[in-house]
C-alpha positions as MATLAB code, in Angstrom:
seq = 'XXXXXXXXXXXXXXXXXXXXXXXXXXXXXXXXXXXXXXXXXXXXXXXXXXXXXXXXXXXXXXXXXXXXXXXXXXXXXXXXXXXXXXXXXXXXXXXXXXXXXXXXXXXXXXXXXXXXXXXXXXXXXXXXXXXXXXXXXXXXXXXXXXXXXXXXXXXXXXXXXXXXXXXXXXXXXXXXXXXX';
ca = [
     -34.202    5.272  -17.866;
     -30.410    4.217  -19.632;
     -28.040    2.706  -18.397;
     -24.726    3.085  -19.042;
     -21.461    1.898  -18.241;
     -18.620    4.654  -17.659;
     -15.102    4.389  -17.471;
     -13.214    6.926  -14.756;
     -11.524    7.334  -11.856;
     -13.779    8.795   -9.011;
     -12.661   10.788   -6.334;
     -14.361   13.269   -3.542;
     -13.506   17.072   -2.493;
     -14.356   19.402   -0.231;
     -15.112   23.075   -1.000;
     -14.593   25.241    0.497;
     -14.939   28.867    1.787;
     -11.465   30.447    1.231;
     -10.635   33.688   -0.643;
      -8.739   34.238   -3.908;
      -5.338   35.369   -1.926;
      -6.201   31.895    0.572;
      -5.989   29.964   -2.379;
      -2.750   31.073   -3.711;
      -1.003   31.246   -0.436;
      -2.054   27.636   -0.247;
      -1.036   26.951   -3.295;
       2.390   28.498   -2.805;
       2.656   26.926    0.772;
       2.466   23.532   -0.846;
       4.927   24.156   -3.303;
       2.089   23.500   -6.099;
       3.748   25.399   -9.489;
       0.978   27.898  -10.642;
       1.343   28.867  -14.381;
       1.613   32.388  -15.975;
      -2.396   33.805  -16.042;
      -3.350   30.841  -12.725;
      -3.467   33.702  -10.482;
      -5.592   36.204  -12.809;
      -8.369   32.968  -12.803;
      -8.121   32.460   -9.199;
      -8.419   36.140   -8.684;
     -11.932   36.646  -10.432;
     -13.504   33.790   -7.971;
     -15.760   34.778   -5.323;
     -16.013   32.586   -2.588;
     -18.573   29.910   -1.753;
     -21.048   30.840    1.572;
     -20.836   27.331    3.129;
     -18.849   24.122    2.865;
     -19.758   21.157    0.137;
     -18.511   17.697   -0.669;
     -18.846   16.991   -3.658;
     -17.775   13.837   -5.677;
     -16.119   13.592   -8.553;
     -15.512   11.551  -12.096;
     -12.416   11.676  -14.369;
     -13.592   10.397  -17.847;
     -11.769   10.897  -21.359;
     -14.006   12.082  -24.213;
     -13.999    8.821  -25.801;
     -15.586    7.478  -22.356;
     -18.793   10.414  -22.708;
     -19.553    8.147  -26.170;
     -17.477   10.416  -28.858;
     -15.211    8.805  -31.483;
     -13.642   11.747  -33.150;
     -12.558   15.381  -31.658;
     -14.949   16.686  -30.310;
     -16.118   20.273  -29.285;
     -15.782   21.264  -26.006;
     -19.757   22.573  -25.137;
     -20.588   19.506  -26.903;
     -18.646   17.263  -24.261;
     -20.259   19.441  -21.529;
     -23.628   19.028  -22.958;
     -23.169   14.895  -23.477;
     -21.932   15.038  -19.752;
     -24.881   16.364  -18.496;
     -26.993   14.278  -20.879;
     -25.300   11.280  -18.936;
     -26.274   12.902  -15.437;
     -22.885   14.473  -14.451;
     -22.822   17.861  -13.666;
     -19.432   20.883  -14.840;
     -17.907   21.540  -11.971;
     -18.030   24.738  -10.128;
     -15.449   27.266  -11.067;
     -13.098   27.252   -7.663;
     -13.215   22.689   -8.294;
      -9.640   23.006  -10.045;
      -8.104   24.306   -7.277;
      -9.783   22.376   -4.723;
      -8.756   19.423   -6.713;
      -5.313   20.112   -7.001;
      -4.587   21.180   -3.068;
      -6.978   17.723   -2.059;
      -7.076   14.769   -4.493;
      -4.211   12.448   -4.359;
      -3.662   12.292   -8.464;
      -1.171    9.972   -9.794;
       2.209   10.814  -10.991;
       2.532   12.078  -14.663;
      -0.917   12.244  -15.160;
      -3.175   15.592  -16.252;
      -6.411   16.501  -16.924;
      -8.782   19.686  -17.434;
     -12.365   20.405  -15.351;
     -15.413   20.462  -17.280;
     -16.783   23.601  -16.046;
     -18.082   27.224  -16.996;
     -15.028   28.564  -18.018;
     -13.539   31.453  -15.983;
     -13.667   35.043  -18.116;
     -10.388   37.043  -17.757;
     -10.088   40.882  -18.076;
      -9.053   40.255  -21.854;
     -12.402   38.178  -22.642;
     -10.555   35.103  -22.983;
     -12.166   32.145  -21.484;
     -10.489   29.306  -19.382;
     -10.682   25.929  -17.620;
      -8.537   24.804  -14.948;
      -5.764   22.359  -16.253;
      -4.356   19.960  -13.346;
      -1.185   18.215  -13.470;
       1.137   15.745  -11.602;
       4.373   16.025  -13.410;
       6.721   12.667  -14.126;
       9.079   14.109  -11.116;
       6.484   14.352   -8.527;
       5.762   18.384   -9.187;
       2.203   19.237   -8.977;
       1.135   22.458  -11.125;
      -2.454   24.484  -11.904;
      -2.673   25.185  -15.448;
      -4.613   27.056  -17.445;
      -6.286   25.649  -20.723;
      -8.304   27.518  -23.263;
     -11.993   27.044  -22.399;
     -13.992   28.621  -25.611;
     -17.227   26.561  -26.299;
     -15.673   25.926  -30.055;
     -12.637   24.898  -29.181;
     -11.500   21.097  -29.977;
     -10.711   18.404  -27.948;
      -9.534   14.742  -28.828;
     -10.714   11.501  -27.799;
      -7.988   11.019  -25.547;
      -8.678   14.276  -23.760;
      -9.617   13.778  -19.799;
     -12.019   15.717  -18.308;
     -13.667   15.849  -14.564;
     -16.998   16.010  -13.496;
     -18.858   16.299  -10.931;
     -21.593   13.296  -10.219;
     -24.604   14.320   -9.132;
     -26.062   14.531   -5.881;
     -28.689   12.008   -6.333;
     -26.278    9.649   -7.660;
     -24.979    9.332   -4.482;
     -20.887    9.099   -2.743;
     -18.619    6.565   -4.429;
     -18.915    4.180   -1.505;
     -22.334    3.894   -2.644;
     -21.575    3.372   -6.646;
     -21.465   -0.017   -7.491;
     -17.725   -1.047   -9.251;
     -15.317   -3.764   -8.495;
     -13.011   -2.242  -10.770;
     -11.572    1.013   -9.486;
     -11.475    2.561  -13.042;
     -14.956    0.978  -13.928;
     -18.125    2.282  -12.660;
     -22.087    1.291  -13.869;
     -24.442    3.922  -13.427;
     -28.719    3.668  -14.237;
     -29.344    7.259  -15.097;
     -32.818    8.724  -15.522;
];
């Protein structure tokens, strides 16, 4: 057993059941700015059977214990290694139409990233611009591909870890965790 202490903002979601074409009406509805290629990604996603909540973690690479850039399976791998879990594929856009993210602030979902028609690979890349626009980005999601220290990431914690009301942290962007 290790413990260790992680730095993030937490934050729960629910997801859901809805369609590809759901999701980008909703998206559209709520005035959410969706990036050239956002609606090939959401387009290859097959929807969940049943309703989840699932909570959530937003750490920067520097947080999962790396010092220099860093390669982006290796971040997944040292996320799991902590006991977080990637995020399933449809997560971005759950996040973006649910969690109340603060202004001018961005970051990308650990995940498996979504395979378009021209073999690229991609993660979901979630912004709250400086004016108050939200937008779904895209963000290159190749196992090699390099991320700094600085880079933010969410996760998802795992189930047995338990909801945020049950994590201990008196600081909001502070959380201890004893992993197995």
């Amino acid at each position: 057993m290790k413990t260790i202490t992680q730095k993030g903002i937490q934050f729960s979601i629910i997801l859901t059941t809805k369609t590809p074409d759901q999701y980008i009406k909703e998206l559209k509805d709520k005035n959410i700015w969706l990036e050239n290629g956002v609606e090939e990604m959401i387009q290859t996603l097959k929807p969940i059977e049943k309703e989840e909540k699932i909570d959530c973690i937003i750490m920067t690479v520097d947080d999962l214990g790396f010092k220099d850039i860093t390669r982006y399976d290796d971040i997944c791998a040292k996320a799991e290694e902590l006991g977080l879990e990637l995020l399933p594929q449809n997560a971005g856009i759950e996040i973006i139409l649910q969690y109340d993210q603060p202004i001018d602030t961005y970051f990308r979902t650990g995940m498996k990233s979504i395979k378009l028609s021209d073999g690229s690979l991609r993660l979901w890349y979630v912004r709250h611009f400086d004016g108050g626009t939200r937008g779904l980005r895209w963000n290159y999601g190749e196992p090699g591909g390099r991320c700094d220290v600085g880079r933010r990431f969410a996760f998802r914690l795992r189930k047995e870890l338990g909801t945020s009301e049950t994590l201990p942290s008196s600081d909001p962007l502070t959380l201890e965790q004893t992993l197995v």
